[in-house]
KEGU-807039 format. One record per residue (C-alpha): residue number from 1; y, x, z; residue in one letter. Coordinates in steps of 0.001 Angstrom, whole numbers, plus 524288, in hexadecimal, padded with zeros to 5 digits. Layout:
<kelos>
{NUM {Y X Z} "A"}
...
</kelos>
This chain:
<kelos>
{1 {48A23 DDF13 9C9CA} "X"}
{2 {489FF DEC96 9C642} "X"}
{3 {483BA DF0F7 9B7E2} "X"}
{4 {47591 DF442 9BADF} "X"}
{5 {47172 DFDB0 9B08C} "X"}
{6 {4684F DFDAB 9A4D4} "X"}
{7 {45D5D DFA00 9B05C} "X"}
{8 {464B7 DF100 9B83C} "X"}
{9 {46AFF DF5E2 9C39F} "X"}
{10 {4670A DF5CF 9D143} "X"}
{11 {4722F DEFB6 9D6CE} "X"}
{12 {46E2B DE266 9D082} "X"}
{13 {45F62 DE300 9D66F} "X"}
{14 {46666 DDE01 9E306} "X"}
{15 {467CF DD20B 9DE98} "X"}
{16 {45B18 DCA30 9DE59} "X"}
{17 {45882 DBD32 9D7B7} "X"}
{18 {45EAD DB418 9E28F} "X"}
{19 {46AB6 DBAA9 9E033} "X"}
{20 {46A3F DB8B5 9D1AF} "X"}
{21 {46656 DAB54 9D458} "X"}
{22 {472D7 DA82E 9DA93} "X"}
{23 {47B69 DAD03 9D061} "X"}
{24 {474C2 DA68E 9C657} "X"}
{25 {475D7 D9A2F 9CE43} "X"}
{26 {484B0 D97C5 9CC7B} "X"}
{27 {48EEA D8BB7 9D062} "X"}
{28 {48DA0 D88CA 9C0E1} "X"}
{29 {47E7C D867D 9C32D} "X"}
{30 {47A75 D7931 9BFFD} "X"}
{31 {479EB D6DF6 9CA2A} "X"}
{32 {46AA4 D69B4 9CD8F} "X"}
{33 {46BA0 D5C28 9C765} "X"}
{34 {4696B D50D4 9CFB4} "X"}
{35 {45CE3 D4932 9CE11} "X"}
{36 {45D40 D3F9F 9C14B} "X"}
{37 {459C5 D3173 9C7C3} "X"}
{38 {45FCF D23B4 9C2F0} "X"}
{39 {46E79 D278C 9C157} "X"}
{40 {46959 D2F17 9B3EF} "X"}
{41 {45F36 D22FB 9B16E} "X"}
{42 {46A4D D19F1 9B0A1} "X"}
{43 {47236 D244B 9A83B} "X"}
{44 {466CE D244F 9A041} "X"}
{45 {46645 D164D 99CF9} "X"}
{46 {472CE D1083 99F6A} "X"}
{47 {46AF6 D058B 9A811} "X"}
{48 {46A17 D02C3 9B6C9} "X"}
{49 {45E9C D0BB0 9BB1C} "X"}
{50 {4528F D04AB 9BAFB} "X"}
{51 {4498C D0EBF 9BA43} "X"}
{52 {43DB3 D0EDF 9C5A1} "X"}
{53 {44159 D13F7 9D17E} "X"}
{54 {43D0B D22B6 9D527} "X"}
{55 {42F9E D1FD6 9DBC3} "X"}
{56 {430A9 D248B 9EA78} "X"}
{57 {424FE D2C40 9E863} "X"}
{58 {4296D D33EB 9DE6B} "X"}
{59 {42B6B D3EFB 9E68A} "X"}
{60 {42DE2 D4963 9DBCF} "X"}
{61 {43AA3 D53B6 9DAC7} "X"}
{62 {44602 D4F13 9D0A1} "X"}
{63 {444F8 D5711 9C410} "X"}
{64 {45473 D5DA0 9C6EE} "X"}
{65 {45067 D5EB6 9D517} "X"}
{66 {441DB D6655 9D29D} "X"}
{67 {44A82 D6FAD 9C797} "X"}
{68 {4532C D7244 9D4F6} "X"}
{69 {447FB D73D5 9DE42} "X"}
{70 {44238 D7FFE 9D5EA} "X"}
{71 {4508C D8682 9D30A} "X"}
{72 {4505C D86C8 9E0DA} "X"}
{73 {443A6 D8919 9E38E} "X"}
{74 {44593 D9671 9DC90} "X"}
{75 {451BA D9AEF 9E257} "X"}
{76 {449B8 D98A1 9EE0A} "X"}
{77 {4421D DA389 9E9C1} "X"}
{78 {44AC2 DAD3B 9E3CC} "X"}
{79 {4509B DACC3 9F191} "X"}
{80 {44465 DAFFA 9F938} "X"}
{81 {43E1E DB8A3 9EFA7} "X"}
{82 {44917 DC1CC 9EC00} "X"}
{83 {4430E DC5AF 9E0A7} "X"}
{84 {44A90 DD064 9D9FB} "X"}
{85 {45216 DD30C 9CB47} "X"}
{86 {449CB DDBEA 9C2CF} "X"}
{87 {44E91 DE654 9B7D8} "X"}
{88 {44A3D DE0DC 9AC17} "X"}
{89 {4494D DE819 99E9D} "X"}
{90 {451D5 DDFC9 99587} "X"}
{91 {44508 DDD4E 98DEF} "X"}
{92 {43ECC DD632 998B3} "X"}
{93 {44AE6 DCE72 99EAF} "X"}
{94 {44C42 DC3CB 9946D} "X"}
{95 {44F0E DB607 99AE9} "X"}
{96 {450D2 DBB8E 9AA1E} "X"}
{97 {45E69 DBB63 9B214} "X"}
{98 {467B7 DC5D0 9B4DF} "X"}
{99 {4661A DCBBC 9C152} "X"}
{100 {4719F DD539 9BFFE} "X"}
{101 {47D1D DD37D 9B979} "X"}
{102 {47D49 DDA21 9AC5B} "X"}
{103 {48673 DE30B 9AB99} "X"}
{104 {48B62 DECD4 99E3D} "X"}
{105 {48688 DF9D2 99F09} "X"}
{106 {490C9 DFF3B 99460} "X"}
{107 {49BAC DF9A8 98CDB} "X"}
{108 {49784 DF0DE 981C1} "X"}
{109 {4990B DF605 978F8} "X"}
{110 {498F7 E01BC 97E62} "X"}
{111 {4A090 E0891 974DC} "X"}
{112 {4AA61 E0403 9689B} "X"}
{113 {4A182 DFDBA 95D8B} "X"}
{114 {4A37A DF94F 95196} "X"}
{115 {4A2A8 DEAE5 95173} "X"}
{116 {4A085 DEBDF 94037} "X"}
{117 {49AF4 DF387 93507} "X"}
{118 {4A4B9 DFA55 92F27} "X"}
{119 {4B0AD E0692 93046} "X"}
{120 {4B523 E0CC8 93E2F} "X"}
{121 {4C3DD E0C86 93A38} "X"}
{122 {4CFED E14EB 93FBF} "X"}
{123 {4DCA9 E1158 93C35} "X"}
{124 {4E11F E09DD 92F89} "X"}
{125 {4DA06 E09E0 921C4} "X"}
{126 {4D715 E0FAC 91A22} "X"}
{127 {4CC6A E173F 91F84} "X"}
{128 {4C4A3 E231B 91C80} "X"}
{129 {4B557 E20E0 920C8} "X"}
{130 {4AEB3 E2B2E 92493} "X"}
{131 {4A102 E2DC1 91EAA} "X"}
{132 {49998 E2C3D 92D01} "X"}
{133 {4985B E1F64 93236} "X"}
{134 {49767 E1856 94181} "X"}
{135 {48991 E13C1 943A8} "X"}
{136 {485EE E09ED 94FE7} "X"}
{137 {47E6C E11FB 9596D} "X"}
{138 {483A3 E1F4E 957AA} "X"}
{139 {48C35 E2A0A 95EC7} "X"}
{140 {49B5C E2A74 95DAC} "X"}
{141 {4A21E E2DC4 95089} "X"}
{142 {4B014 E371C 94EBC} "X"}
{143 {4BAA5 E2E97 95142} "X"}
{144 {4C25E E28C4 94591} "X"}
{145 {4CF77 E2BA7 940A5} "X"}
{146 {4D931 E24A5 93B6B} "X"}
{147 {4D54D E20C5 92D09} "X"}
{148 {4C911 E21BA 9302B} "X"}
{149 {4BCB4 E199A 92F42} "X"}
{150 {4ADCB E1A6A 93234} "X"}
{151 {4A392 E1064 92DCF} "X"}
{152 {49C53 E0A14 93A91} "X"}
{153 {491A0 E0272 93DD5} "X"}
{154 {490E4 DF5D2 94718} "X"}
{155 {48FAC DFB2A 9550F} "X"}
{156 {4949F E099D 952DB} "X"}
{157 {49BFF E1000 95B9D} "X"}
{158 {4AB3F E0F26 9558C} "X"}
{159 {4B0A2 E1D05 95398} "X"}
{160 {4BC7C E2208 95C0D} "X"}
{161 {4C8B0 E1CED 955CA} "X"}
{162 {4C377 E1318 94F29} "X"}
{163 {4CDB9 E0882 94CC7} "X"}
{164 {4C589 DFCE4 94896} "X"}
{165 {4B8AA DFA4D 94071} "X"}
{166 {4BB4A DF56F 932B2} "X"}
{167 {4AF5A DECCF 92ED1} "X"}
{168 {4A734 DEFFC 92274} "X"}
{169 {4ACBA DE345 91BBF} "X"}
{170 {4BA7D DE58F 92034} "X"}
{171 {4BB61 DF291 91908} "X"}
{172 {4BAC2 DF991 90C21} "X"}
{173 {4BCDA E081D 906A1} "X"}
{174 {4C527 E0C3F 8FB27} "X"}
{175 {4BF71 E1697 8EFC8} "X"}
{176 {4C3DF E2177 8F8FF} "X"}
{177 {4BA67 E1E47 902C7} "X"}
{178 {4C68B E1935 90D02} "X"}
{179 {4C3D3 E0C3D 914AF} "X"}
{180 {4CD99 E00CB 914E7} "X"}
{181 {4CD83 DF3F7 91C24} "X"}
{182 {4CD6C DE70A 91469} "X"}
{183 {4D2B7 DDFC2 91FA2} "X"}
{184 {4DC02 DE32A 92C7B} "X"}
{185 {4D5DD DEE26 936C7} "X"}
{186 {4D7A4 DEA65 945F7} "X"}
{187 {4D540 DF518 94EB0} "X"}
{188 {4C965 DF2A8 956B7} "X"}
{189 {4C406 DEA54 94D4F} "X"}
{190 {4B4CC DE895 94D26} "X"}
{191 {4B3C4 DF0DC 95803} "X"}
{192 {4ABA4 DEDC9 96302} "X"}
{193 {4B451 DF52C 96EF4} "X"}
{194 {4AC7A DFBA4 979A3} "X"}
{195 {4A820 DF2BD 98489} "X"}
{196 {4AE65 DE5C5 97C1B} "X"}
{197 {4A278 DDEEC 982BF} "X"}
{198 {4A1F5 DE3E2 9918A} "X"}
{199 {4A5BB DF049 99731} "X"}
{200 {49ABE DF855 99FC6} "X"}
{201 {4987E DF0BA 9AD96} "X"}
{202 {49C43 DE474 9A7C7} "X"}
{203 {49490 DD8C7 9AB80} "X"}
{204 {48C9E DD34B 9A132} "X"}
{205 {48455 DC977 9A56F} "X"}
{206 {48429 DC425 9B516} "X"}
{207 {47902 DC294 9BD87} "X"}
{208 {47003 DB6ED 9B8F3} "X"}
{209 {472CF DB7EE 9A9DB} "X"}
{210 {46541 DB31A 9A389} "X"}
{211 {460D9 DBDEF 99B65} "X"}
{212 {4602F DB9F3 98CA2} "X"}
{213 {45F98 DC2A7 98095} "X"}
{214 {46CE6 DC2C8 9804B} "X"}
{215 {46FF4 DCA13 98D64} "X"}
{216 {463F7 DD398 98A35} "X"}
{217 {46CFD DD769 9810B} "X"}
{218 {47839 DD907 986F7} "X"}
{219 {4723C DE177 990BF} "X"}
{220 {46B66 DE8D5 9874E} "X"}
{221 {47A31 DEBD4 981AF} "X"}
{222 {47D3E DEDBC 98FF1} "X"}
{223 {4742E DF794 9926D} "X"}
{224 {46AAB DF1CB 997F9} "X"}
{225 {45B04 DF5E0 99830} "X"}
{226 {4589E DE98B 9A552} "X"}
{227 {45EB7 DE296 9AC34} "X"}
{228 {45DE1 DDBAC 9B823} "X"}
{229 {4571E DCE1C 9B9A1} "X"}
{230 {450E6 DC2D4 9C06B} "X"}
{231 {44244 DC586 9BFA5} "X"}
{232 {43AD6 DBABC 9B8F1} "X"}
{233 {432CD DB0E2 9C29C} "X"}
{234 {42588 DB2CB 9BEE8} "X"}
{235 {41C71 DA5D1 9BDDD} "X"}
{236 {40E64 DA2C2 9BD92} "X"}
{237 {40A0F D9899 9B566} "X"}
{238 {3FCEC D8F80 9BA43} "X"}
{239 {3F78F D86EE 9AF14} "X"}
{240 {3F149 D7DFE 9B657} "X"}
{241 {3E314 D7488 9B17B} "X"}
{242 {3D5D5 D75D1 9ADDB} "X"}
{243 {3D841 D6E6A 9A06D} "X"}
{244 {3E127 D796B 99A6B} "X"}
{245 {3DCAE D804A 98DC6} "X"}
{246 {3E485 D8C91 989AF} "X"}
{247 {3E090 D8C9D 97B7C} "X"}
{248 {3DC5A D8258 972A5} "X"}
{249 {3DCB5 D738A 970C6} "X"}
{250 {3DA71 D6C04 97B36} "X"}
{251 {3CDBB D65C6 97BE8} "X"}
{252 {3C2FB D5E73 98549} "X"}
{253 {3CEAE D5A6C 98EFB} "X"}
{254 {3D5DB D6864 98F8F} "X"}
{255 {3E1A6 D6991 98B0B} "X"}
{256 {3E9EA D7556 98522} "X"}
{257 {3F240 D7B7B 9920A} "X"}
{258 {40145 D7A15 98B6B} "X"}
{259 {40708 D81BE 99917} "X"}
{260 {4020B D8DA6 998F6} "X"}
{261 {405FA D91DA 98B38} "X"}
{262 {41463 D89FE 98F46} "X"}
{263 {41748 D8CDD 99CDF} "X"}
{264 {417E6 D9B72 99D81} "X"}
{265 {42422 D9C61 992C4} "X"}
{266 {42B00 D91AB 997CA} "X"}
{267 {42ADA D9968 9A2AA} "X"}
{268 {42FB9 DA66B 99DFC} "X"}
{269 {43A4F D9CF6 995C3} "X"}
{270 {43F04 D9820 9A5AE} "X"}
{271 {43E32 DA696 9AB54} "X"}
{272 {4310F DA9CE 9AED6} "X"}
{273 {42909 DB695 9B02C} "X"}
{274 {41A7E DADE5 9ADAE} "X"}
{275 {412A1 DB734 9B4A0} "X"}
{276 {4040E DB0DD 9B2E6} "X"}
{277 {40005 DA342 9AAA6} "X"}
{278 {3F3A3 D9FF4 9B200} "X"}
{279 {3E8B8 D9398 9AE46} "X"}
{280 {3E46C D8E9A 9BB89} "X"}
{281 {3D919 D853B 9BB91} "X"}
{282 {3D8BF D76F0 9C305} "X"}
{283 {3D5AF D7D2A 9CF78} "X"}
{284 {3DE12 D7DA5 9DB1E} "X"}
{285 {3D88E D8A52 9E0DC} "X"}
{286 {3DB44 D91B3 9D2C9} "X"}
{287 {3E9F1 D8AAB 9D402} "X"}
{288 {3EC5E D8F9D 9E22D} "X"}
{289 {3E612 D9E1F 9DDAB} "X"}
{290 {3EF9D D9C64 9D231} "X"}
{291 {3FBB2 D9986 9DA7E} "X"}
{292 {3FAEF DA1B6 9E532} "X"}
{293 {3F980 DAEDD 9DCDF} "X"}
{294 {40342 DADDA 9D578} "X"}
{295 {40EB8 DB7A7 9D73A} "X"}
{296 {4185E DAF63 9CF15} "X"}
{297 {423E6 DA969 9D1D6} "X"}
{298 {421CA D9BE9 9CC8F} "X"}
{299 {41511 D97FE 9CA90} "X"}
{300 {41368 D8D08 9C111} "X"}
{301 {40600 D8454 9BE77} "X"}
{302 {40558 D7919 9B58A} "X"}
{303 {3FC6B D6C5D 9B8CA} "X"}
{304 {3F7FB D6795 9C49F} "X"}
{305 {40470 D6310 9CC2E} "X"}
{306 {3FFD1 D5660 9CDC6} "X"}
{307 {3F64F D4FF3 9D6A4} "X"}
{308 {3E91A D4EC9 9CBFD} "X"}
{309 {3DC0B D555B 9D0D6} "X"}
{310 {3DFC2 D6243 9CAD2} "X"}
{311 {3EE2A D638E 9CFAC} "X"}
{312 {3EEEA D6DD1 9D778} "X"}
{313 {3FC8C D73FE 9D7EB} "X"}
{314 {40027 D6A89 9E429} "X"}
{315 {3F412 D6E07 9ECF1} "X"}
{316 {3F601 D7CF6 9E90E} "X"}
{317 {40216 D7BBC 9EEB6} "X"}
{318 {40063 D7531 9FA06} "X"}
{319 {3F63A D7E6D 9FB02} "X"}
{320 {3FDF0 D89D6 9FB0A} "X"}
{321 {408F8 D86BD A0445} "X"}
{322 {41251 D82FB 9F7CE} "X"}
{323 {41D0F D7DB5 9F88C} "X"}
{324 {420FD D716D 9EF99} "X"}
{325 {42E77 D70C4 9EB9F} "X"}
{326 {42D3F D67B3 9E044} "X"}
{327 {4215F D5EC3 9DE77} "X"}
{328 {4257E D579C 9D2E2} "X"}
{329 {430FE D53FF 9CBA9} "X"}
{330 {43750 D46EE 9C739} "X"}
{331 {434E8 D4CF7 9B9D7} "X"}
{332 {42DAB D4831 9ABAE} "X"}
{333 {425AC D4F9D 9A6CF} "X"}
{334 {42245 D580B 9B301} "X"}
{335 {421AD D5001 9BE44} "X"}
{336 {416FE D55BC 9C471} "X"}
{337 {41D87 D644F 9C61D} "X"}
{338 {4205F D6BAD 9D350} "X"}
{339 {4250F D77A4 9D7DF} "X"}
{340 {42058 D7D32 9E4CE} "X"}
{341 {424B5 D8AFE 9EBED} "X"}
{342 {41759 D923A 9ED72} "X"}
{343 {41D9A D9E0A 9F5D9} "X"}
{344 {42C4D DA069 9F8FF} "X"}
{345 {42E0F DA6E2 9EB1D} "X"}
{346 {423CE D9F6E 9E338} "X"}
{347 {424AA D9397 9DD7A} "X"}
{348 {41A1B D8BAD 9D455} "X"}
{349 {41E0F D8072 9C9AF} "X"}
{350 {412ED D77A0 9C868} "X"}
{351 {41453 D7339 9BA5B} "X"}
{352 {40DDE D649E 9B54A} "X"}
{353 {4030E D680A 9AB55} "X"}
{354 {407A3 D5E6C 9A30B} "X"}
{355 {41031 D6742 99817} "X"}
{356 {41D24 D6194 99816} "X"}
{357 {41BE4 D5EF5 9A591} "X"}
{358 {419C7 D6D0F 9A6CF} "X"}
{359 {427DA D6EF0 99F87} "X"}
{360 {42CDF D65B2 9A6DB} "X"}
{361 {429E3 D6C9C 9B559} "X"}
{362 {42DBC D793A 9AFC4} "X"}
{363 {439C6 D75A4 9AC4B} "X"}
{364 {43C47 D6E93 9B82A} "X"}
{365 {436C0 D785D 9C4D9} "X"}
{366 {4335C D84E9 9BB4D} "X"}
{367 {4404A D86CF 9B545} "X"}
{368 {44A1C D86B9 9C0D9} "X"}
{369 {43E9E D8D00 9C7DF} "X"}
{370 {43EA5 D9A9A 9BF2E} "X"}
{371 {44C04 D995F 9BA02} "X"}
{372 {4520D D9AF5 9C7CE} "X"}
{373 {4480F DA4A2 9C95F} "X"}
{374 {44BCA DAC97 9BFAC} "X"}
{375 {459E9 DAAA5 9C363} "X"}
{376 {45BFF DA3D0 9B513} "X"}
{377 {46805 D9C22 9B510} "X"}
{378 {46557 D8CCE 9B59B} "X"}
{379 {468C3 D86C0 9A8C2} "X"}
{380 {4756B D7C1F 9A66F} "X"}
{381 {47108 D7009 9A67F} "X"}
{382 {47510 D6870 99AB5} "X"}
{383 {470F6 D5A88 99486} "X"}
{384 {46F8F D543A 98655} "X"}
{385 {46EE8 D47FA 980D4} "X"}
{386 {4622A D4449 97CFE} "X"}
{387 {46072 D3BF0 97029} "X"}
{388 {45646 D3332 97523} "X"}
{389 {453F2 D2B4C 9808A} "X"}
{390 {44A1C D3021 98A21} "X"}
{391 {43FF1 D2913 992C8} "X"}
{392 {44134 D2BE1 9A06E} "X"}
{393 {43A32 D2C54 9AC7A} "X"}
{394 {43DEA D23DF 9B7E7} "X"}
{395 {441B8 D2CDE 9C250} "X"}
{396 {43D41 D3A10 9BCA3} "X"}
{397 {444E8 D4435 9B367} "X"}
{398 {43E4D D45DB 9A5AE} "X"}
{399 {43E11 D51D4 99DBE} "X"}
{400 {43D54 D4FD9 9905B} "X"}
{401 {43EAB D595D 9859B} "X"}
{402 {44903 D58EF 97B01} "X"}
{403 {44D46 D5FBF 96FF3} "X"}
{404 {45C06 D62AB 96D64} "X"}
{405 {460D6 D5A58 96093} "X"}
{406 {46DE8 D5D34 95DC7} "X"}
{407 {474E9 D5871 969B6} "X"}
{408 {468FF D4ED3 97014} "X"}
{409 {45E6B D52E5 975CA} "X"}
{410 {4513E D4C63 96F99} "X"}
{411 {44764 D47C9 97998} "X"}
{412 {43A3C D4D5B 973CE} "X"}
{413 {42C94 D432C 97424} "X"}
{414 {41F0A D4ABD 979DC} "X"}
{415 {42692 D4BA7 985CC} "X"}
{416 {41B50 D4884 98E03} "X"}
{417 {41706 D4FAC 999B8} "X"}
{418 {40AE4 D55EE 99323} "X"}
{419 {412AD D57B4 98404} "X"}
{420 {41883 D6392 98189} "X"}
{421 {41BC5 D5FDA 97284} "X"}
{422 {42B30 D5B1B 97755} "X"}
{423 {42D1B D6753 97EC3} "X"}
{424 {427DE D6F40 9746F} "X"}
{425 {43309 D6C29 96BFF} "X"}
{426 {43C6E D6931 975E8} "X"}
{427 {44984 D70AA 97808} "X"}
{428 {44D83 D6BBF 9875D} "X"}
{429 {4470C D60C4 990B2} "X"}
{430 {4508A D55EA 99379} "X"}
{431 {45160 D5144 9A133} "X"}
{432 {4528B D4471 9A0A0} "X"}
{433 {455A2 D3B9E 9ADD1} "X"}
{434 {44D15 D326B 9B37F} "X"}
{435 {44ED0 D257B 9AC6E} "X"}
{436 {44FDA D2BA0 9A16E} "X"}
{437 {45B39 D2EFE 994E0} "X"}
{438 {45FC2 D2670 98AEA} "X"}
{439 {463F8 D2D21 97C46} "X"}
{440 {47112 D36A1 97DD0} "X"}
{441 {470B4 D3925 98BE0} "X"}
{442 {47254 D44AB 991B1} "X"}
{443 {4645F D4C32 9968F} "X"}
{444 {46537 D58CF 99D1F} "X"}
{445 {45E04 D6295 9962B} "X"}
{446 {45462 D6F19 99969} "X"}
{447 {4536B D7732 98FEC} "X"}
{448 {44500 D7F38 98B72} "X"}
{449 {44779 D8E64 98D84} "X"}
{450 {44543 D9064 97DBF} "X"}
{451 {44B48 D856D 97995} "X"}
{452 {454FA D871C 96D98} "X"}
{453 {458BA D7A27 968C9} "X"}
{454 {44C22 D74B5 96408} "X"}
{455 {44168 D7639 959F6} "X"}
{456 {443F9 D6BFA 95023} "X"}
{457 {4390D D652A 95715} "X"}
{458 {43B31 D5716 95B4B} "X"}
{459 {4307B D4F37 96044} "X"}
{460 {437C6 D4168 9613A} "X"}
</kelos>
């Protein structure tokens, strides 16, 4: 990949998203896991299974297998939409994914520094200093002699002939004014060389690096005003129900609506552009109108994807020539959740309206959904003991959020489907396997997007 100047060059827009996509998507990628049934139950327990059977009508996806079903669901559509890389200031491109390799500009740094506070030195002590000084930032100074010093700043450019920088510690001056070392001089010491971190057309970062603050940085340092990127997918978020209050206490059989306020930044924290956060009413005519203009990418609702007198994600869909690729998942909380491709680069989540059920199905459809998407690289796997034993379900995957304790993972009470006090101080949802987990095995953990080790909060 060639360097693509301070706005990106043009050579990289020639790659579009699919592309990116693939290289992200590497042989060190992590295996789909297979579907957690009674081999992990026994684990669990230690006993002969005798959990219930699965129940033959129990139609619904496997949790690891629905998390597959929208990866692929969205390479799917960065294949037939083509959508292009943008040029992004480095303001704006926080949290998207390389499009173009990053490439230096310039050396860096792109000239000898000094690495210390102190004397430009050439040859042995003692010195005479001369009465200017080297300041960070400005033009080149008269080259030094032998004998000679010059005080300089961190970041200054080092004078011609320098042969090392003497720190302001390392040195002291006589009553004549002359400078002398207190301990050994190496030539080249504390100085930064030019292009000791990457020489001009050097590779920097490759093609589907996350951007973080970090590598803003270093492209700043680069040169760098944009750089090219995986545009954001842009959702639409549907808060579903007539009973939904926006401010206030609930009261006479409403209730407070906990999604709206929660949804759209857990989606920007997976990826997301969240283009409109719309209130739709019980109606099925205001859901269709609702679903059918949007422009989005992903359209999410929350509520009604079940089969009550006021659920009417299903017949919307059927309505609209949808199709259904997952209509729930062997998943508690969440259950209830699908995922359905409205047009051949559209997709919608239906979200339960239940809270942590609501966590639950973004997590499981959202997540792979818009991180593929946005050509974000899938997170490793990785498991920790939990401390406690936890209740499971017969045949279905639970989520449960834990904090992080040392070296165990703490299941968290109010994990209910309609509580959001566990998640609320949670750092990471355990999966645990159908059957359940006893105290100090292993759970495979997924970690919140601003989690950072916990908030001394422990609801147990």
């Amino acid at each position: 990949m060639t360097p693509h100047g301070t706005r990106a060059g043009e050579d990289a827009e020639d790659l579009d998203v699919e592309e990116v996509l693939a290289l992200v998507r590497n042989s060190n990628d992590p295996p789909i896991p297979a579907e957690r049934g009674e081999t992990d139950s026994r684990r669990a327990s230690d006993q002969p299974d005798t959990s219930p059977r699965p129940d033959t009508r129990h139609h619904a996806t496997p949790w690891p297998e629905a998390r597959a079903t929208a990866e692929r669901a969205a390479r799917n559509t960065a294949r037939a939409a083509r959508r292009r890389p943008v040029s992004v200031p480095l303001e704006a491109a926080l949290g998207l994914t390389l499009a173009a390799a990053l490439d230096a500009l310039t050396d860096l740094p792109s000239f000898d520094t000094s690495a210390m506070d102190g004397w430009a030195v050439a040859g042995p002590a003692p010195w005479d200093v001369r009465d200017d000084g080297v300041l960070a930032g400005h033009a080149d100074h008269a080259p030094l002699t032998d004998g000679e010093a010059v005080r300089i700043a961190t970041g200054a450019r080092i004078p011609p002939d320098t042969t090392a920088v003497l720190r302001s510690e390392h040195g002291r001056t006589d009553d004549k004014g002359r400078l002398h070392a207190t301990r050994d001089v190496v030539p080249g010491q504390d100085i930064r060389p030019r292009g000791q971190e990457c020489r001009s057309g050097d590779q920097l970062l490759p093609v589907g690096t996350l951007v973080t603050p970090a590598v803003l940085g270093l492209a700043a340092a680069a040169g760098y005003d944009m750089v090219t990127a995986v545009p954001r997918p842009r959702a639409d978020v549907l808060v579903l129900g007539d009973e939904l209050l926006t401010e206030g206490r609930p009261h006479d059989g409403l209730i407070r609506d906990a999604l709206g306020p929660m949804l759209p930044p857990w989606l920007r924290a997976l990826g997301a552009e969240v283009t409109a956060v719309r209130r739709v009413r019980d109606d099925a005519d205001a859901l269709h109108e609702a679903i059918t203009t949007s422009d989005a990418d992903v359209v999410v609702t929350t509520g009604g994807t079940a089969a009550g007198p006021v659920d009417h994600v299903h017949p919307t869909l059927r309505r609209i020539g949808a199709e259904l690729l997952v209509d729930g998942v062997k998943v508690r909380p969440g259950h209830p959740m699908l995922l359905a491709r409205i047009t051949e680069t559209q997709h919608l989540v239906g979200l339960p309206g239940n809270p942590l059920a609501a966590v639950s199905g973004l997590l499981t459809l959202a997540e792979p959904l818009l991180r593929t998407l946005a050509a974000r690289p899938a997170p490793e796997p990785y498991t920790w003991p939990l401390r406690d034993a936890v209740h499971g379900h017969p045949y279905d995957t639970r989520l449960v959020p834990v904090v992080l304790r040392g070296d165990e993972a703490v299941p968290l009470h109010y994990n209910g489907p309609a509580m959001l006090r566990g998640i609320a101080a949670a750092d990471a949802l355990a999966v645990v396997p159908p059957g359940g987990a006893r105290a100090g095995q292993e759970a495979e953990l997924l970690d919140l997007p601003w989690a950072s080790g916990g908030i001394g909060v422990c609801f147990t």
